[in-house]
Wavefront OBJ file of the C-alpha trace (Angstrom):
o trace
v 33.302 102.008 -66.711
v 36.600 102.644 -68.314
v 37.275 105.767 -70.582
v 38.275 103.029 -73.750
v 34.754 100.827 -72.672
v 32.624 103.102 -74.779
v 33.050 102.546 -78.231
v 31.634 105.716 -79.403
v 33.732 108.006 -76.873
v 36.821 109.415 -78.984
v 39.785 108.451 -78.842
v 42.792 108.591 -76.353
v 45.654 110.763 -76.721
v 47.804 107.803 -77.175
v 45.521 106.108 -79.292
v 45.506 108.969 -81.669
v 49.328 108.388 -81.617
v 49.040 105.324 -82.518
v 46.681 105.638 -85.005
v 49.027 108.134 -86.897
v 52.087 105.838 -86.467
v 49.945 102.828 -88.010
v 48.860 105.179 -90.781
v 52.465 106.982 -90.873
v 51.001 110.145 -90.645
v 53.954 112.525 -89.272
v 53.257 115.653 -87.462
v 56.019 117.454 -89.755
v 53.413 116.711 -92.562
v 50.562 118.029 -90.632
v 51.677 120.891 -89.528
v 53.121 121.969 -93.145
v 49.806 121.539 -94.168
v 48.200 123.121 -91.582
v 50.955 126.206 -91.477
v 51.354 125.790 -87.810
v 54.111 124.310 -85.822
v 55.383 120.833 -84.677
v 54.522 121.566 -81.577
v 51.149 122.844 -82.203
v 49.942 119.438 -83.610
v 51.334 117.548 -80.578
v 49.565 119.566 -78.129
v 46.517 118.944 -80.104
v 47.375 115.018 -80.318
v 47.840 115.126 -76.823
v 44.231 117.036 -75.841
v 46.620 119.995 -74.503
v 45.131 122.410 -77.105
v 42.338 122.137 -79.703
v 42.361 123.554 -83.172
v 40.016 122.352 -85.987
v 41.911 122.360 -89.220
v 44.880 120.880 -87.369
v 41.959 118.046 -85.942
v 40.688 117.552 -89.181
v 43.662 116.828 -90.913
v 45.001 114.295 -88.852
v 41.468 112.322 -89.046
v 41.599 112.713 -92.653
v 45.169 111.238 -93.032
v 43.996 108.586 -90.604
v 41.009 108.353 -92.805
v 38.240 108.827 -89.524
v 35.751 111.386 -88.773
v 37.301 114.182 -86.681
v 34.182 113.518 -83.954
v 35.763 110.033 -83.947
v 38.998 111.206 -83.117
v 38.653 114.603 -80.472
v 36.100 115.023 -78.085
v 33.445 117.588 -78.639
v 34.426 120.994 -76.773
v 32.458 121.598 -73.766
v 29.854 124.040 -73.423
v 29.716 124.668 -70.150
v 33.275 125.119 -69.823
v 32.909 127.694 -71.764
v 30.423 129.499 -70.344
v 31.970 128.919 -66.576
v 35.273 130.681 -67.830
v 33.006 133.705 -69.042
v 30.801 133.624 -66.221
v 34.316 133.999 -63.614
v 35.530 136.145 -66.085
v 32.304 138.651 -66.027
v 31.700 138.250 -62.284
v 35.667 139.620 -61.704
v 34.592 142.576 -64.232
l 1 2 3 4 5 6 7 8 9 10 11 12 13 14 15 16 17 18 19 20 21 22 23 24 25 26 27 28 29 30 31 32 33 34 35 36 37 38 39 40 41 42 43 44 45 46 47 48 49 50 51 52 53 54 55 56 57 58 59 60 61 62 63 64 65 66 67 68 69 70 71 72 73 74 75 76 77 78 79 80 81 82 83 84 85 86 87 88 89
């Protein structure tokens, strides 16, 4: 099955993009609003970085849910980076 075959998986980096083209929300706009740089929001668009007000805003320009939009962080991906992190300690 195909990453876009689930309709309740979030979105792709490039649908996000388009998403905010179709809705003309600009990054400029987002990240004034957000006080954080251009680049900032495209590394979010593009699942490079994560940041929650910056995630928020662009669903709620795009007028979605944010879960819609971003995946949910990962636990355990969490806890494996701690876990290394401890073990090296």
């Amino acid at each position: 099955m195909h990453y876009t075959d689930n309709p309740n998986s979030p979105m792709t980096p490039a649908q996000r993009k388009s998403l905010m083209v179709l809705n003309q929300v600009k990054s400029k706009r987002i990240a004034f609003l957000c006080d954080v740089s251009e680049t900032a929001v495209s590394l979010v668009v593009s699942g490079h970085a994560r940041s929650r007000k910056v995630e928020e805003a662009i669903a709620m320009a795009c007028g979605k849910y944010r879960e819609d939009m971003f995946p949910p962080n990962s636990r355990k991906s969490q806890s494996s980076r701690n876990g290394a992190y401890r073990a090296a300690a």
